[in-house]
N, C-alpha and C positions, 0 to 999 in steps of 0.2 A: 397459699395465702390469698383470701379472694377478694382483697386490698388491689392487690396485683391484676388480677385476673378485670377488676373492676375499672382498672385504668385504661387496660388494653382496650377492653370492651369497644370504649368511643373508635377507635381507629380503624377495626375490624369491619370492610365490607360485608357486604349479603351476597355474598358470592359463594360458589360450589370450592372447597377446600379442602385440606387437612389441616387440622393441629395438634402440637404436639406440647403435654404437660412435662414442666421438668422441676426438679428438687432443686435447691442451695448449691450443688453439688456442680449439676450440669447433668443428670441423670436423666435421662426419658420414664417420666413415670406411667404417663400413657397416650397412646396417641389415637383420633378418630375421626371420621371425615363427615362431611354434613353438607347438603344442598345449600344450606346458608347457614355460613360462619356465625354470623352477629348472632343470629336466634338458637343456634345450637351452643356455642360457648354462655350466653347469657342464660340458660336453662339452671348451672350449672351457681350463679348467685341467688335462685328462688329461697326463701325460707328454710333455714337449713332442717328444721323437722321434717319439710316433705321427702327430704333428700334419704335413699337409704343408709345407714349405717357405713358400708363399705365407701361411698361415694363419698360422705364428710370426711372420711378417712383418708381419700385421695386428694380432695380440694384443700383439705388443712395441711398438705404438705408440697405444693403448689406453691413456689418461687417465681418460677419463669412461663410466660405462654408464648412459643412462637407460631406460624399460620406458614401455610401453604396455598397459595390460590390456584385453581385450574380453569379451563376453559368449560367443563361437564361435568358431572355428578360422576359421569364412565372414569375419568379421568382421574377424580380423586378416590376414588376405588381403589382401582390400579396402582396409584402412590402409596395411599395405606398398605393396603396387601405389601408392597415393596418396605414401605420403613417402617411396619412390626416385624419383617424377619429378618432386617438388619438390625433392628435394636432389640427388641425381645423384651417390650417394656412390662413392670413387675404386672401395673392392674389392667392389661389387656388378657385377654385369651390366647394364648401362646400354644401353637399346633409344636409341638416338640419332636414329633416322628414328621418330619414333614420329609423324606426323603419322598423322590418317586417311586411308587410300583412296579414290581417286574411285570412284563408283557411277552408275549410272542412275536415277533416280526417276520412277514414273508413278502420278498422280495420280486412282484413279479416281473421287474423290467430285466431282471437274472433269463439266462437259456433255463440252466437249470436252479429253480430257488432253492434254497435250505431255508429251514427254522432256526434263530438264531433268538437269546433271550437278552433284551432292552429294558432299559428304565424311563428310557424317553421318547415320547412319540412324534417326530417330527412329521414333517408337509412334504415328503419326499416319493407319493405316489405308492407308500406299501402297504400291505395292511396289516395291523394290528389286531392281536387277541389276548383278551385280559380285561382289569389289572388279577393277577395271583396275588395274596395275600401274605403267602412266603415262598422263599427259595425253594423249600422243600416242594409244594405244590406243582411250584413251575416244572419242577425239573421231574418229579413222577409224572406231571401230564405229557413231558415233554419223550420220556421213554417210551410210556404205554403209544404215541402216534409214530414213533419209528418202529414200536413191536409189530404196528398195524399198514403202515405205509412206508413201500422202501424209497424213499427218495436219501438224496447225499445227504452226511454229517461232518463232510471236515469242511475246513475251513477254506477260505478263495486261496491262500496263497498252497497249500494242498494239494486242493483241487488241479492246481494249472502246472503243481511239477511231479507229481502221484505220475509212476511209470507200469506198474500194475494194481488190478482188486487188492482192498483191503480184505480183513477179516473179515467182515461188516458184508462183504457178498456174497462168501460161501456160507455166512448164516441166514442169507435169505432176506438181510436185511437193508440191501442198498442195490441198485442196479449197476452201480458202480460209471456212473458218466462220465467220470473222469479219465477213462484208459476204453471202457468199452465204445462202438457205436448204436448207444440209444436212439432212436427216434424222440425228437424232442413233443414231436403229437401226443407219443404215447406217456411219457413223462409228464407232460400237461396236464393229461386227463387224472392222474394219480394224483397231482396239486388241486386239482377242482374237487377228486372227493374228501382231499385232506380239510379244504375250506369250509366245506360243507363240515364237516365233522367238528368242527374248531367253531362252528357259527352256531351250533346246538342244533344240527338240521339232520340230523343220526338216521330217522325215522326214512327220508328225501331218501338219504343216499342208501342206505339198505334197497331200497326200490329199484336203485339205481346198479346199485352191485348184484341183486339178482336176475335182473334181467340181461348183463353181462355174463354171465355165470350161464342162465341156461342157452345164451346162444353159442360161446366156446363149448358147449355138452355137446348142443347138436349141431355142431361142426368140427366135433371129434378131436376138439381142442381140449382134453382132457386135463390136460397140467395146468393149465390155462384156468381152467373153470376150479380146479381145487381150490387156487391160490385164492381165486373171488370167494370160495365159500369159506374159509380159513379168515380171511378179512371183514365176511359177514358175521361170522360168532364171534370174533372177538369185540367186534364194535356192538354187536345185543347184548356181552356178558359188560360192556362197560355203561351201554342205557339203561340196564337194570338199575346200574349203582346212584343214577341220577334222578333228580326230584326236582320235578317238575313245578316250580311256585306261582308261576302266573302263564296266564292262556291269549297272555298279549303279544309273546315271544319279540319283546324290546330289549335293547341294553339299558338296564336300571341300574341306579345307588338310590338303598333304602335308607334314611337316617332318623334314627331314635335317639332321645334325650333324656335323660333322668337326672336329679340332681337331690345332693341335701346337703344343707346349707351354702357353702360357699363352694362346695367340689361338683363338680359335674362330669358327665358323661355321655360319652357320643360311640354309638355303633352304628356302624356302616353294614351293610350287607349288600353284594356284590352278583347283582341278574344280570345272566347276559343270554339273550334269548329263551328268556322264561325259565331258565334254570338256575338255582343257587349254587355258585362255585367258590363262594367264601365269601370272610367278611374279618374285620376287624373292630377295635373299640379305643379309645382313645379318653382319659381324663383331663380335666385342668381345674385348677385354681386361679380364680380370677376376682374382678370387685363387684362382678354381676352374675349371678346363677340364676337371674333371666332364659326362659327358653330361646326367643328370639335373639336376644343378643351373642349368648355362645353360639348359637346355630350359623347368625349371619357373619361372627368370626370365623365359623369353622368354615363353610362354604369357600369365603374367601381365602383361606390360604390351601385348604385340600385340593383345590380345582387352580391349575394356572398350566402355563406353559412347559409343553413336555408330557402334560399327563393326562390317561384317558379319561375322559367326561360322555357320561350316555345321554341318550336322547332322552330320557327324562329321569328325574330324580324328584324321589318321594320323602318327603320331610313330615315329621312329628307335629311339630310348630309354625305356624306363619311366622314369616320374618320381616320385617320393617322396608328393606331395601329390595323386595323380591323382581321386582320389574327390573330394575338397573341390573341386577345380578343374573337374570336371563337374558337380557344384551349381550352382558359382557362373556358369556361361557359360549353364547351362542356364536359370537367371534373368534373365539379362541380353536373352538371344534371347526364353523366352517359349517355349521350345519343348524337347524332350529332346535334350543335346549329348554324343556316345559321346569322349572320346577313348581312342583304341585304338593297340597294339604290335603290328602284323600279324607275324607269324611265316612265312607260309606264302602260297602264290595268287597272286591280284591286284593285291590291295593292298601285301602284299610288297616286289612287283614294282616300284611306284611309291613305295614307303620308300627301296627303293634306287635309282630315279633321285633322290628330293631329296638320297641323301646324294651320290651322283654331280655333282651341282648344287654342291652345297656343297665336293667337291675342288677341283671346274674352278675355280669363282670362288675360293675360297681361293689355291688357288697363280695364279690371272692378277692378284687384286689384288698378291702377291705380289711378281711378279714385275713388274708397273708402279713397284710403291714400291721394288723393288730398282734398278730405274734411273734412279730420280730419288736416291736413295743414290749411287749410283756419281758423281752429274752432281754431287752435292754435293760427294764426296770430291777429285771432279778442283779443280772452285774453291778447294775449301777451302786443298789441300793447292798450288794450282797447279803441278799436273800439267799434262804435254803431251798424254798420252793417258787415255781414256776406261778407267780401271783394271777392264776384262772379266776379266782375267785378273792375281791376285796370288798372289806365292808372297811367304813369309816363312820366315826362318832364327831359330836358335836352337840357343845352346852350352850343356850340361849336361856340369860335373866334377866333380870333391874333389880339390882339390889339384894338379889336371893329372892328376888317374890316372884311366883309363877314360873317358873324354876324349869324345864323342860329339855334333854335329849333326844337326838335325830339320828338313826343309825342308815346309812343309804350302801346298796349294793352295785356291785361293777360284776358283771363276769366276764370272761374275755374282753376285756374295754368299752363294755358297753354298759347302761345302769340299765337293774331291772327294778322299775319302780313297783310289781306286785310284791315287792319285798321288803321295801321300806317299811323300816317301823317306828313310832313317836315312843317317846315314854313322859309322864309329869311325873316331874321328882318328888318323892312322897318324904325321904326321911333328913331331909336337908333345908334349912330355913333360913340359914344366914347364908352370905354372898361368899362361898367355897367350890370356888370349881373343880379342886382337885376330890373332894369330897362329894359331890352331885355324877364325876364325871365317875367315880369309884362304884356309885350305887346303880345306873346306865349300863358299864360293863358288866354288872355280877350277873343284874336280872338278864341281861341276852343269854350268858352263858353257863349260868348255874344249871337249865334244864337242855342245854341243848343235846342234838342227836350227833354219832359221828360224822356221819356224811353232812351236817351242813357245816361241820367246823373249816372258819377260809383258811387260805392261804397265806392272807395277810392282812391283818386290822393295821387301820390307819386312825389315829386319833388328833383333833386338832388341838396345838399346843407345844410348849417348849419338855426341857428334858422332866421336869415333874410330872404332866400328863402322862408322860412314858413309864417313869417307872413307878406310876400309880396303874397302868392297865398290865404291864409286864408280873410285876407283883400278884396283883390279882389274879392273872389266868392262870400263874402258879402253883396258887393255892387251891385254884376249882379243884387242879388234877383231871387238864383236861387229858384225852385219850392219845390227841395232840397237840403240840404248843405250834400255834402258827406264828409267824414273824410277825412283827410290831413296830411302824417306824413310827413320830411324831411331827406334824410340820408348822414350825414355827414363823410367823409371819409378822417381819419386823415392820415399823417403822420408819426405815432408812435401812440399807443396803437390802443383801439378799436373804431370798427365804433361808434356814435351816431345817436341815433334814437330821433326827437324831433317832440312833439305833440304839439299844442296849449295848451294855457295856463298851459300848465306844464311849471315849473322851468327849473329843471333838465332833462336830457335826458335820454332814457330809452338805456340801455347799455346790451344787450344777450351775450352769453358764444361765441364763436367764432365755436364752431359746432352746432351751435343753426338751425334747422329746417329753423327759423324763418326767420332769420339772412338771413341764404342761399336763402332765394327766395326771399328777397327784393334786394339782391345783384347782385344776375341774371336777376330781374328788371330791376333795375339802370343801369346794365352794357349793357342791352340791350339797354334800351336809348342812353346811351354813343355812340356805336357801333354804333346808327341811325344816331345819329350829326355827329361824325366824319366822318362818308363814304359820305355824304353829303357836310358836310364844304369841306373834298377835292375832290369832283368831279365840286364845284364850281371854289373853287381856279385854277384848273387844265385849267378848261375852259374862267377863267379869266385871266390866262398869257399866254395861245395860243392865243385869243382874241385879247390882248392888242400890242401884238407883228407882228403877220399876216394878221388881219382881217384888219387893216388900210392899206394894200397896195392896190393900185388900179389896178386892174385885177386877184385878187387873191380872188376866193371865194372858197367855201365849196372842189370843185374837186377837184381846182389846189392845197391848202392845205394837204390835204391828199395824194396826188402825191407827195409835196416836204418831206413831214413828212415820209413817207414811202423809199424814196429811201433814206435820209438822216437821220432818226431817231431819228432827235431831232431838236429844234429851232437852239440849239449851231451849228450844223452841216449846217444850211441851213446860218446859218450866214457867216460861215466861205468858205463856195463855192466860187468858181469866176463862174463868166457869163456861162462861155462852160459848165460849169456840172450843172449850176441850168435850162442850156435850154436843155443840155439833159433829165433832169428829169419833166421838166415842156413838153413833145413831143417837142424839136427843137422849142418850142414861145419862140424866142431871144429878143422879145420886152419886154416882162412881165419878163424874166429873170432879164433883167438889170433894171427893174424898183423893183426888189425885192433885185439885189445888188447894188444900189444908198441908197434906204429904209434905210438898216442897215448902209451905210456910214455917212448917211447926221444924225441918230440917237446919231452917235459915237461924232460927232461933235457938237452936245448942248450942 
């Protein structure tokens, strides 16, 4: 209500803030923070055309504003970030996977460390490697470095009551320092080339393990030197498998953006020392599919306390808040955090693989959830076939004149408009829809081929449209009879949905799935007759009015229409201004100001 929103207004400092929109209810409908209150909530009373769509849509349901004030912009960050994922309000950008990522942690202030697998990366002196994108990841990386380095795998309490070698040492795959006497130097150095290996530095320690290697050879340390070459092929057959993205060898997050309409999508991809070790993607629904705006929601809640952040992150879109959000990450790590809008090079390069990332997964979620749509429309509607393929009709008149059907195609849920086809009704002149809509159906399918017969015609209308198209495709003898619902669209309560030989009509919830894509159907239909019926009409009363003068064709039309801008205007000229505007032809002038005289006079 921006009644409301207009009262607060006056009270509201200029101060750095949050606020937060709520319903009638007490609902948080969205919340956002702003270096200054007053000029950011007052944005939101400007003109409501300039506002988009989604936004009037928020403000007009806008009861309550309450405010939060802070001492910095850092600070009301920080609160946002905290009270959208305690409330999870509808028109924010809601990160819905926000668990933390799995990580490796190794423990050096340990005699002897193990690898252990964490979601949380605390301030506790270890170091961390990651994030893995899934469990599965972690725990293949986490095998293939105990098939390559034997350090322990059980756990401290284990570790400290373990009275002989596990299994894990006669495979060669633990030194077993829980019961043996390791040298803890020597154990070290097996942790130094594990880090290396774990930090992308494959290339270092190979240099490192064969010159190990050839000095155990010539010092007749033979076992000794195997075990280093054993350790050296396994770690080249695993840098083969690795691809190398960038020649910066930093810890990156790439993030790409895509969106259409209201849905958006965000893919991460996940560098850590110039090699790509995964990545993930993420959607939302929200009141802005703005790049900057989803971006700078996303940033703030993927990145916070407990999880890893690189040293720099490459983003698709500039985002609004970028300074304050490199503060605040770069406190959180401990460290200096760039994020940056590569334009040009390398990094570029891999802005546009995440936004690349973010098509694919965008339209493949897409198109999964378009077929469990389809698989609901077949139950719903019980249907016989799997509706791939819908065409839907619709009559646009006045009175039976200019009389015109619009046939519009869906395949998998999406319309292909090289398909659409007009028709003007030729054998119908009074105001008969059931009769217009009879002559529409025959011509589409009197000639058609098997393959393009749909799945399911959709007709707009109650139960007589239906059993005026069901009737008819009976009689064609088509090859197949595809299912036929009609949808009627009342004036008070809900639409109806009617099938042959059912009674009654089948009636869905009003946020029905269902519902909604027969409606975006239908309405697409509609939207095809009417731009049609008036681009007819349009061209039948310039027609009726100018086309009958004698010397007046296509040019001189558009000459008078132009300097006068309408039929009323060229009506009303005298001779001097219709021959100025026709070049100085003073003959055709006055045969165009007689025209509308001698009209006046029937």
């Amino acid at each position: 209500m921006v009644n409301e929103i207009d009262k607060s207004l006056k009270e509201i400092p200029s101060r750095p803030g949050v606020y937060l929109m709520k319903d009638k209810l007490g609902s948080v409908l969205y919340i956002g923070k702003a270096r200054n209150l007053k000029k950011r909530i007052s944005s939101y009373l400007t003109d409501r055309k300039v506002l988009s769509p989604k936004i009037r849509a928020l403000v007009s349901k806008v009861y309550n504003l309450e405010y939060i004030l802070t001492q910095t912009e850092k600070e009301a960050l920080i609160l946002e970030c905290s009270l959208i994922k305690r409330h999870k309000p509808k028109y924010n950008v809601v990160l819905k996977d926000d668990k933390n990522y799995l990580c490796l942690k190794l423990d050096l202030r340990e005699e002897y460390p193990m690898l252990s697998i964490v979601r949380r990366i605390g301030k506790d002196g270890a170091l961390y490697f990651g994030p893995y994108s899934s469990a599965k990841a972690v725990r293949q990386t986490l095998k293939l470095i105990h098939e390559i380095f034997p350090i322990r795998q059980c756990k401290d309490r284990d570790f400290r009551l373990r009275s002989r070698p596990c299994l894990l040492y006669q495979m060669n795959r633990c030194l077993a320092p829980c019961c043996l006497p390791i040298n803890a130097k020597e154990y070290r150095e097996i942790v130094n080339h594990l880090i290396l290996f774990l930090q992308g530095r494959g290339r270092d320690l190979i240099r490192q393990l064969k010159g190990r290697m050839e000095e155990a050879a010539k010092n007749l340390r033979f076992e000794e030197a195997a075990r280093y070459r054993d350790r050296i092929r396994a770690i080249e057959k695993t840098l083969e498998k690795q691809v190398i993205v960038s020649t910066h060898f930093l810890d990156q997050d790439v993030i790409g953006f895509y969106a259409e309409e209201a849905i958006s999508e965000v893919s991460v991809l996940f560098i850590r020392n110039g090699v790509m070790i995964g990545g993930r993607s993420f959607n939302f629904k929200s009141s802005s599919s703005l790049p900057s705006e989803v971006l700078s929601s996303f940033l703030k809640q993927f990145y916070g306390e407990g999880r890893f952040i690189p040293h720099e992150i490459l983003i698709s879109h500039p985002v609004e808040d970028q300074e304050i959000l490199e503060e605040w990450l770069s406190e959180l790590k401990g460290h200096n955090v760039q994020i940056v809008v590569p334009k040009k090079g390398n990094k570029h390069h891999l802005v546009k693989m995440a936004v690349e990332n973010a098509e694919g997964s965008f339209k493949t979620r897409i198109g999964t959830e378009g077929e469990e749509l389809l698989e609901k429309i077949k139950d719903k509607l019980l249907l016989n076939y799997l509706p791939r393929h819908i065409e839907c009709f619709d009559i646009s008149n006045i009175h039976g004149t200019l009389a015109v059907g619009s046939m519009v195609v869906f395949k998998d849920g999406e319309p292909i408009k090289s398909k659409y086809c007009r028709f003007r009704v030729k054998t119908v002149e009074t105001p008969d829809d059931y009769s217009m809509m009879n002559e529409v159906i025959k011509r589409r399918y009197s000639k058609i081929q098997d393959e393009d017969i749909p799945d399911l015609v959709v007709v707009d209308g109650g139960k007589g449209q239906l059993n005026i198209a069901v009737s008819l495709l009976k009689m064609l003898g088509l090859p197949r009879m595809p299912d036929v619902v009609s949808l009627a669209k009342e004036e008070r309560g809900p639409e109806k949905i009617y099938r042959p030989e059912r009674k009654n009509p089948i009636i869905l919830s009003k946020n029905s799935s269902v519902l909604h894509m027969l409606q975006r159907i239908r309405d697409e239909a509609h939207r095809f007759a009417i731009s049609y019926h008036k681009r007819l009409r349009k061209k039948t009363t310039l027609k009726s009015v100018l086309d009958d003068i004698p010397g007046v064709g296509k040019k001189r039309k558009r000459l008078l229409l132009r300097h006068f801008g309408s039929v009323e205007g060229i009506k009303n000229a005298t001779v001097s201004q219709l021959a100025k505007a026709l070049q100085n032809n003073r003959k055709v002038a006055e045969q165009v100001y007689n025209h509308f005289r001698i009209q006046e006079t029937i």
